[in-house]
N, C-alpha and C positions, 0 to 999 in steps of 0.2 A: 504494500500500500504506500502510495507516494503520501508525502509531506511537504509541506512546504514550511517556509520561515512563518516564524511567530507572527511579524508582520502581516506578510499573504492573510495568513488566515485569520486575526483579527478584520481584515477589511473585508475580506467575503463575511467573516460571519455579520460584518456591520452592515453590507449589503444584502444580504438574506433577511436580516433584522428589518432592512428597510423597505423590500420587500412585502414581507408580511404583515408590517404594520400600515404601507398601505392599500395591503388589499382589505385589510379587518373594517379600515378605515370607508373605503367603497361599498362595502357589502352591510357595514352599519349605516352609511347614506340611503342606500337604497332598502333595504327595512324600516327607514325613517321613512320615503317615499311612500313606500306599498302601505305602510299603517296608515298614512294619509289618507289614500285613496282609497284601502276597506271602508274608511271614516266617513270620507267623504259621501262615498255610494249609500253605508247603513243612512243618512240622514237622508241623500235624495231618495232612499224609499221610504223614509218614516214620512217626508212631504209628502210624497207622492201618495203615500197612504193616506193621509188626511185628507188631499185636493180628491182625492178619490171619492171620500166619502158626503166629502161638501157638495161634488156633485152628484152623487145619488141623492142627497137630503135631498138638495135642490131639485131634480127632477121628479123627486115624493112627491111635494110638496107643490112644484108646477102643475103634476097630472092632476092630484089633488082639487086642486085650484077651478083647472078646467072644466071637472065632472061635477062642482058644486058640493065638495066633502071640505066642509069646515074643517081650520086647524084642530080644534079640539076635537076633532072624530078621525087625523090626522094618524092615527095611532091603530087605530080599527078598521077592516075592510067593511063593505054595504053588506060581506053577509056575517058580520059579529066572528069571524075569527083574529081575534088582536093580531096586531104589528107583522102582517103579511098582507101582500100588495097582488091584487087578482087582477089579470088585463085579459081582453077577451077581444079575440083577433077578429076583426070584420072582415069581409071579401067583395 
């Protein structure tokens, strides 16, 4: 097995040293990134969940509207089964 001067291998192990500290250093960058954007994503669908549901309220509550079902009965179909929504397809 070769060897070299104390030197030599002082400066490779500095460069090996430097090396791996930065790739620790890229690979911790980019986990910082990627947490980011799990982050980011979980909130555009926690919005996305909500705008969701604001638009079904809203179109409850339109159809509602239209058929002459007060808010307060807003909760009940015309045939007395609570908080389920009956449409009935015309041709």
């Amino acid at each position: 097995m070769a060897t070299g001067t104390p030197d030599s291998q002082a400066r490779f192990g500095q460069s090996v040293k430097g090396l791996l500290t930065e790739k620790v250093n890229t690979c911790g960058t980019d986990v910082i990134a990627l947490t980011k954007q799990v982050l980011k994503g979980s909130r555009s669908s926690e919005v996305f969940t909500q705008e969701k549901g604001k638009h079904v309220h809203r179109f409850v509550t339109e159809t509602n509207h239209a058929h002459g079902v007060s808010s307060a009965r807003s909760g009940s179909s015309k045939h007395g089964t609570p908080g389920r929504c009956h449409f009935t397809l015309r041709r």
